[in-house]
C-alpha angles and dihedrals in degrees: 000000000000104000094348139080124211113173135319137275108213133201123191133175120205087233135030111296135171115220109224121213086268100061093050097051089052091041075056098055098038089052085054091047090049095041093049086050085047096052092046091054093049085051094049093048090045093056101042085057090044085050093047089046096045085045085049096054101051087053089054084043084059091043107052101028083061091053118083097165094099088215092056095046091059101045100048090049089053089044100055092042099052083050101044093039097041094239136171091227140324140210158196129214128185122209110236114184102309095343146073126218122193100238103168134032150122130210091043142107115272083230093065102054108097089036121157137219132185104231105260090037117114127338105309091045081055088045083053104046097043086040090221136099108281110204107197093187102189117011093206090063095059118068092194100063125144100221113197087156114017085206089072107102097169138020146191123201121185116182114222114232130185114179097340100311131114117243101169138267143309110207140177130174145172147216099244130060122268087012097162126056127203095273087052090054089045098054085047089059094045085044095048090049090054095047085046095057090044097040093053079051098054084047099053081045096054090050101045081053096044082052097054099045081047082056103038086050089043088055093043 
């Protein structure tokens, strides 16, 4: 269609035949007819996944917005991605001080929550550090890997940022190479900025009640 090709519409006799001028004018526009049939399709497909995953996210929104216990916040958020975006597993890792541990997640090891990274190690540190998505397509193909699961063959990090500041990161990834497609990488982004909003939330939450209970024991 147009510049680009996008299969092949094939003809084929029995027995040995000749295609006059005729028939390959009409084999042409058959195969624009069928690749214009063809692109439709793919459009009405893409926008019936970008739907669901907008639908998807504003459930999440509802989720995790309603949610003030910051545990509950992140786990909920890593649950509902691995299974919208058909991930392996997926995590989330706060920055404390210069390190991030991995807080939240689903599809790991138990051995690995609590994990920590030195900010620069491995693809969420660099996420951090660069303050931008970092896509690691195929694992085998970087030396320098940081490997928690071999079985991981692509990966997403998002940092999560509230008010220009670093919170961590929000990461999936999955078994099989170039697991993760633009869309994919754009509804992260959307996801992270709405964590992060929730998460900064928990957090001033957490520190109004930690204040009082400070009072409450001061005037005992």
């Amino acid at each position: 269609r147009g510049e680009q090709i996008i299969g092949a519409f094939t003809a084929a006799y029995l027995h040995e035949h000749t295609f006059s001028d005729d028939e390959l004018i009409l084999l042409k526009l058959l195969a624009d007819q069928a690749a214009v049939a063809v692109h439709n399709a793919n459009l009405f497909d893409n926008l019936q996944h970008q739907l669901q995953a907008m639908s998807a996210l504003v459930d999440m929104a509802q989720q995790v917005t309603g949610k003030l216990e910051l545990g509950s916040v992140m786990q909920t958020t890593v649950e509902v991605l691995q299974r919208l975006l058909d991930a392996r597993a997926s995590s989330i890792s706060l920055l404390h001080d210069d390190e991030l541990v991995i807080e939240a997640a689903v599809g790991i090891k138990p051995e690995f929550l609590k994990k920590r990274m030195k900010l620069g190690q491995g693809v969420s540190g660099q996420a951090v550090q660069e303050r931008q998505a970092i896509y690691q397509r195929d694992t085998q193909e970087d030396p320098n890997f940081l490997f928690f699961d071999k079985t991981v063959r692509s990966l997403l990090a998002v940092p999560l940022i509230h008010r220009d500041m670093v919170l961590g990161t929000l990461t999936i990834d999955s078994d099989l190479p170039n697991g993760f497609d633009e869309q994919d990488a754009q509804l992260m982004t959307v996801a992270a900025a709405q964590v992060s909003v929730a998460i900064a939330n928990a957090n001033f939450v957490r520190e109004i009640q930690e204040h009082a209970e400070e009072l409450s024991l001061a005037y005992e």
